[in-house]
Backbone as ProteinMPNN parsed JSONL, in Angstrom:
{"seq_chain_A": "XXXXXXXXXXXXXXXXXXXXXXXXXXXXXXXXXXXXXXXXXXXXXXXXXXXXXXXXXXXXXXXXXXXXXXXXXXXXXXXXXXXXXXXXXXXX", "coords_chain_A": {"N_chain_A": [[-30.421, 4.122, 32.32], [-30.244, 2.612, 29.36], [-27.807, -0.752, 28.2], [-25.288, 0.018, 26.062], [-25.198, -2.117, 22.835], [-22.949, -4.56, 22.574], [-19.903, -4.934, 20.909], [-17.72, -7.248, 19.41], [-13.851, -7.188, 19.874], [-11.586, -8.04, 18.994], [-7.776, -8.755, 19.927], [-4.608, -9.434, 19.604], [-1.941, -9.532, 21.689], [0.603, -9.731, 23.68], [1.352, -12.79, 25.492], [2.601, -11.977, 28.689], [1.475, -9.224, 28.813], [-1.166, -9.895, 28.797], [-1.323, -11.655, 31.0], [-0.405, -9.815, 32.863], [-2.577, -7.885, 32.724], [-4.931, -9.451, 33.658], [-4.242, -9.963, 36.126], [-4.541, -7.187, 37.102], [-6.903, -6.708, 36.927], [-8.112, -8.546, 38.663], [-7.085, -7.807, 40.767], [-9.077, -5.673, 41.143], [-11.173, -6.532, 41.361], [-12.799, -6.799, 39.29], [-14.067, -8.161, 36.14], [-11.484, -8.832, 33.761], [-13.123, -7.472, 30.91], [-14.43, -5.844, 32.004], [-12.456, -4.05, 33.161], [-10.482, -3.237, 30.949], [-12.196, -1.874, 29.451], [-13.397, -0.085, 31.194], [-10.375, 1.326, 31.128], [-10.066, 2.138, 28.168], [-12.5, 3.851, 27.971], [-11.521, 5.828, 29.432], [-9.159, 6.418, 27.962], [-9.464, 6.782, 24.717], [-10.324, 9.211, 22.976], [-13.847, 10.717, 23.109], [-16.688, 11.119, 20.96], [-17.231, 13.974, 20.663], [-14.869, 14.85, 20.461], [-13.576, 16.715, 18.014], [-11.627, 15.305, 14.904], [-8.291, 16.691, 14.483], [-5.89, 18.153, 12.341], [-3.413, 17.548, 13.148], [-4.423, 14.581, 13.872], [-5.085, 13.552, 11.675], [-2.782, 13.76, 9.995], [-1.205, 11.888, 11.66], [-2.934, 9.538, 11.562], [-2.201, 8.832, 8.854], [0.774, 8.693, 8.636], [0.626, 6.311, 10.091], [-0.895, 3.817, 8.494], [1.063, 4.135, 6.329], [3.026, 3.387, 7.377], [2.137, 0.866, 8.198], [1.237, -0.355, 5.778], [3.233, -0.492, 4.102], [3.851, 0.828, 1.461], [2.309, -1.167, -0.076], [-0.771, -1.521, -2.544], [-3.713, -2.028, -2.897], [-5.513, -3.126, -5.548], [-7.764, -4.591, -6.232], [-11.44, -4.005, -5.616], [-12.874, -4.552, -2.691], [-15.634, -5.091, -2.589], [-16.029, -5.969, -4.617], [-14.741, -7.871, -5.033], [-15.905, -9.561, -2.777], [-18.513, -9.956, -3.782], [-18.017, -11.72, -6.007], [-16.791, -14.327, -4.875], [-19.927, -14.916, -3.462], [-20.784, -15.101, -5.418], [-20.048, -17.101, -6.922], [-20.126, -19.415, -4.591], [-22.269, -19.803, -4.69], [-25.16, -22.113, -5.116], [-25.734, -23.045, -8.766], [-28.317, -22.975, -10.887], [-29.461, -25.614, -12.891]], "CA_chain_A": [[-29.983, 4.192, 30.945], [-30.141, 1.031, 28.741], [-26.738, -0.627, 28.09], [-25.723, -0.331, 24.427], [-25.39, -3.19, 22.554], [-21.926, -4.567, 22.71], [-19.408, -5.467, 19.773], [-16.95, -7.993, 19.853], [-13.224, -6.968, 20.032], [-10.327, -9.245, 19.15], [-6.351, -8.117, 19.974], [-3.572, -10.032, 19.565], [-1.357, -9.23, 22.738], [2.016, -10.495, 24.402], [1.108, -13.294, 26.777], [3.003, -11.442, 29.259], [1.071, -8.368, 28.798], [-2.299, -10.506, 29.04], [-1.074, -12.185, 32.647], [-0.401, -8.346, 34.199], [-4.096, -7.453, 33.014], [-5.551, -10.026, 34.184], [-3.915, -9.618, 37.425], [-4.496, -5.758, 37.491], [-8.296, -6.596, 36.749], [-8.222, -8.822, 40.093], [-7.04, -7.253, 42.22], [-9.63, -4.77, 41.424], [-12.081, -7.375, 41.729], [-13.725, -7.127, 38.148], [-13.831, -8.819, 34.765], [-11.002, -8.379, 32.481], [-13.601, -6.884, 30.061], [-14.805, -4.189, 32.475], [-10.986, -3.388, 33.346], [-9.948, -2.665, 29.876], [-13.015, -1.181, 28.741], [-12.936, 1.257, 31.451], [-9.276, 1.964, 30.586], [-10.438, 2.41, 27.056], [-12.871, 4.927, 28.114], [-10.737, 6.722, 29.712], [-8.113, 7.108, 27.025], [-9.891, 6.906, 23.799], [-11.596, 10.357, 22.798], [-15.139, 10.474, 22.727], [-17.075, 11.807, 19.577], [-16.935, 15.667, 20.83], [-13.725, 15.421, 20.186], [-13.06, 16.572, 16.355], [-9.942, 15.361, 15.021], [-7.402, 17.721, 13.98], [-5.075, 18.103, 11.115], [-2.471, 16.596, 13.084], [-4.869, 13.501, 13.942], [-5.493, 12.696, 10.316], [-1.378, 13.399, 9.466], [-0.864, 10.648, 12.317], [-2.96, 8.509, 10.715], [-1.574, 8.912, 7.4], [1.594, 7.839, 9.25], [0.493, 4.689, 10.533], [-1.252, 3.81, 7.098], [1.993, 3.832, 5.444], [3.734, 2.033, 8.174], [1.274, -0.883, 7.925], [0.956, -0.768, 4.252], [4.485, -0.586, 3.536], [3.399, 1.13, 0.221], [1.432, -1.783, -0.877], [-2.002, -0.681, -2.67], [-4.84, -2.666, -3.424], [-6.218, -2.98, -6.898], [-9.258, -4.778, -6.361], [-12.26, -3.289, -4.702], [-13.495, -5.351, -1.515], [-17.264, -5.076, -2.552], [-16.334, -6.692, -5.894], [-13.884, -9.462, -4.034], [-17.182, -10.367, -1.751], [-20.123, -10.205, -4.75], [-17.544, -12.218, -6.744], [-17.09, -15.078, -3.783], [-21.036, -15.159, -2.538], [-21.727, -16.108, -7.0], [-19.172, -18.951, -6.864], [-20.385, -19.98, -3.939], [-24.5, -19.945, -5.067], [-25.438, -23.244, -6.494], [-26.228, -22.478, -9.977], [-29.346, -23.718, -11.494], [-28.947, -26.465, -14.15]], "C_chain_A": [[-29.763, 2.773, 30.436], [-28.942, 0.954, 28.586], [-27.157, -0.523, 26.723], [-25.049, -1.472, 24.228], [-23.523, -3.453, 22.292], [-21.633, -5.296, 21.377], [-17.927, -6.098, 19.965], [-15.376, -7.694, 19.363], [-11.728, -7.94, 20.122], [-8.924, -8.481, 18.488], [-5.821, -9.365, 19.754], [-2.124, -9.199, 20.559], [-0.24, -10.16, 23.149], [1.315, -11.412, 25.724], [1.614, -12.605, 28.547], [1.922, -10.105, 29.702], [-0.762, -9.071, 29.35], [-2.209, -11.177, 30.385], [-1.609, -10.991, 33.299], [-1.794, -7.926, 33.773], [-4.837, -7.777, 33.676], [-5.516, -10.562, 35.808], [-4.532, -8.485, 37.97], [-6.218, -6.099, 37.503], [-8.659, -7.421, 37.974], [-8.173, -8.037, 41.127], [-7.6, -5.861, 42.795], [-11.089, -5.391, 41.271], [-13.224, -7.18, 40.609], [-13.211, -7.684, 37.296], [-12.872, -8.21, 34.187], [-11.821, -7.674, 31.807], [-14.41, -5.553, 30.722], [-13.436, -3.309, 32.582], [-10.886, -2.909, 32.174], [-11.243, -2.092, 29.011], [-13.147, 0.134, 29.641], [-11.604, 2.033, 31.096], [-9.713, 2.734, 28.808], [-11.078, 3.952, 26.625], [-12.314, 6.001, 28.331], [-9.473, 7.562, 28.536], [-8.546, 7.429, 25.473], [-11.72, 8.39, 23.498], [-13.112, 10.179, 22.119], [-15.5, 11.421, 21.313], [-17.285, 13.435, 19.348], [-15.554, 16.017, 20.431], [-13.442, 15.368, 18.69], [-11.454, 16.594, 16.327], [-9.289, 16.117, 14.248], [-6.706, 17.302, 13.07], [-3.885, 17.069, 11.564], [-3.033, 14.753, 13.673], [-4.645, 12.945, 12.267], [-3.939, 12.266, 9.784], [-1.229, 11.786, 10.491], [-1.542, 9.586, 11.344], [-2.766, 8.118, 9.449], [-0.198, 8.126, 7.858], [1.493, 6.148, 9.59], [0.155, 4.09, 9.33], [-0.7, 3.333, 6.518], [2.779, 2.873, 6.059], [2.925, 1.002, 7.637], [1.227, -1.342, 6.543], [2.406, -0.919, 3.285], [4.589, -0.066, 1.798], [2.752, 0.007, -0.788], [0.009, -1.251, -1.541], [-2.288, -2.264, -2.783], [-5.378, -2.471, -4.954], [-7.697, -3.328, -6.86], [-10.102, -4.123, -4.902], [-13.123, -4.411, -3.606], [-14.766, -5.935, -1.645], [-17.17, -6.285, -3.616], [-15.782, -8.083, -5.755], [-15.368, -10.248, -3.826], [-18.54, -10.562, -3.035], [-18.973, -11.798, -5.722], [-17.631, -14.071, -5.875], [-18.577, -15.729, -3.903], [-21.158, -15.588, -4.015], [-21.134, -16.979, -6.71], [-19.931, -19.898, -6.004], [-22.167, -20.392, -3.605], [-24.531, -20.815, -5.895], [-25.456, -22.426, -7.218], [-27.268, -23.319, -10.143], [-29.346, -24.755, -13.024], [-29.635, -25.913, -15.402]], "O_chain_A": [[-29.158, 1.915, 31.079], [-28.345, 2.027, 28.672], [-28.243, -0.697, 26.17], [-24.356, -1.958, 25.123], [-22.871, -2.514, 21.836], [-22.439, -5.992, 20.759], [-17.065, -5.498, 20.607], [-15.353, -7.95, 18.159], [-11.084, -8.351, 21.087], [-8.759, -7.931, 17.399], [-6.553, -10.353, 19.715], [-1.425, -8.348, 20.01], [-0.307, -11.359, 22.878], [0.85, -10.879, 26.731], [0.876, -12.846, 29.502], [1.589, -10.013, 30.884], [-1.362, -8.551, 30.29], [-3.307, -11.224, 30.938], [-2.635, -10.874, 33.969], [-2.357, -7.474, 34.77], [-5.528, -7.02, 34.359], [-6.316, -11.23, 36.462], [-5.04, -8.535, 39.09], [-6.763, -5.471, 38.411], [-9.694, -6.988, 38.481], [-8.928, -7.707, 42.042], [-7.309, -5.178, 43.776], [-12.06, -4.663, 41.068], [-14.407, -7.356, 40.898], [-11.996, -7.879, 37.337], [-13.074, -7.02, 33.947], [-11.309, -6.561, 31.932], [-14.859, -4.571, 30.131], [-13.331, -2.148, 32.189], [-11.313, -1.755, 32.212], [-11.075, -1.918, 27.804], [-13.056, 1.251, 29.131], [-11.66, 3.227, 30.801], [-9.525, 3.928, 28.578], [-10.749, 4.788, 25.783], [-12.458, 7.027, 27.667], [-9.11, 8.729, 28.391], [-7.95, 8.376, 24.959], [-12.939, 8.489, 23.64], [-13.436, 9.697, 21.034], [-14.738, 12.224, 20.774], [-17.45, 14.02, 18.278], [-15.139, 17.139, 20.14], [-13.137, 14.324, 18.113], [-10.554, 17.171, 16.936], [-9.776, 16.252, 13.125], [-6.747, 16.099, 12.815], [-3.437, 16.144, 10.887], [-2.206, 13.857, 13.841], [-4.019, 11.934, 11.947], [-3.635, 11.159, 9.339], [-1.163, 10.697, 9.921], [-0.916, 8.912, 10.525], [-3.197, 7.047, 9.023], [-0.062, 6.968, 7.464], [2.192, 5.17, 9.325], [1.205, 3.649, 8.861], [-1.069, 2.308, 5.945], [3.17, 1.816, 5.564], [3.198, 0.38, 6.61], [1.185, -2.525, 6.206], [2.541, -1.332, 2.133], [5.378, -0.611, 1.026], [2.666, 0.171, -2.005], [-0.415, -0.318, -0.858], [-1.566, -3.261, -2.774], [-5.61, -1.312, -5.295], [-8.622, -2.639, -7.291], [-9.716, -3.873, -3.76], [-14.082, -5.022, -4.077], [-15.11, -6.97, -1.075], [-17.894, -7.281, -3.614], [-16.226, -9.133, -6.22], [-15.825, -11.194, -4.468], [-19.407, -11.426, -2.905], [-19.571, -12.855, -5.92], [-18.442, -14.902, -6.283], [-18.662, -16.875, -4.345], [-21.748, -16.668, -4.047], [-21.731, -17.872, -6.109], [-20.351, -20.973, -6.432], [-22.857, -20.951, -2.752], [-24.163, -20.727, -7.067], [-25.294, -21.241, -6.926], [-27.223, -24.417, -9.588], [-29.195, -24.252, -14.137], [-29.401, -26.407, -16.505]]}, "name": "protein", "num_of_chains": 1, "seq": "XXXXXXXXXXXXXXXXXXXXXXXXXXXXXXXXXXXXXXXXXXXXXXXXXXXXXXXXXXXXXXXXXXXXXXXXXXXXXXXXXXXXXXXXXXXX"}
């Protein structure tokens, strides 16, 4: 089976917490990035799994945590088209 194509993954972790991985991934004599990608596998449901009513409430939960009821007004697409003109010479 071919591998698939890998995508790059950046945490922000407790140094502490990043030591004992990188211990636990020794002393099982692979890469950090196989260790926590098999863990990954293991805990993160694959795509058979449909998520339920109380998946989506959870993440409605978290959502609000993180967002602290901030919204957004502007739309992301129109942020980035707005940006990439500024940043296009113009033609004299």
């Amino acid at each position: 089976m071919a591998e698939q194509r890998r995508i790059r993954l950046i945490l922000d972790i407790a140094p502490d917490l990043r030591r004992r991985i990188k211990v636990a991934a020794a002393r099982r004599d692979v890469p950090v990035r196989t260790y926590v990608s098999s863990i990954l596998e293991r805990i993160v449901p694959g795509s058979e799994a449909p998520m339920t009513r109380d998946d989506v409430e959870q993440l409605r939960r978290v959502r609000a945590s993180v967002m602290g009821g901030r919204t957004f007004d502007d739309d992301s697409a129109d942020i980035l088209r707005e940006e990439r003109h500024r940043q296009t010479p113009q033609d004299p």
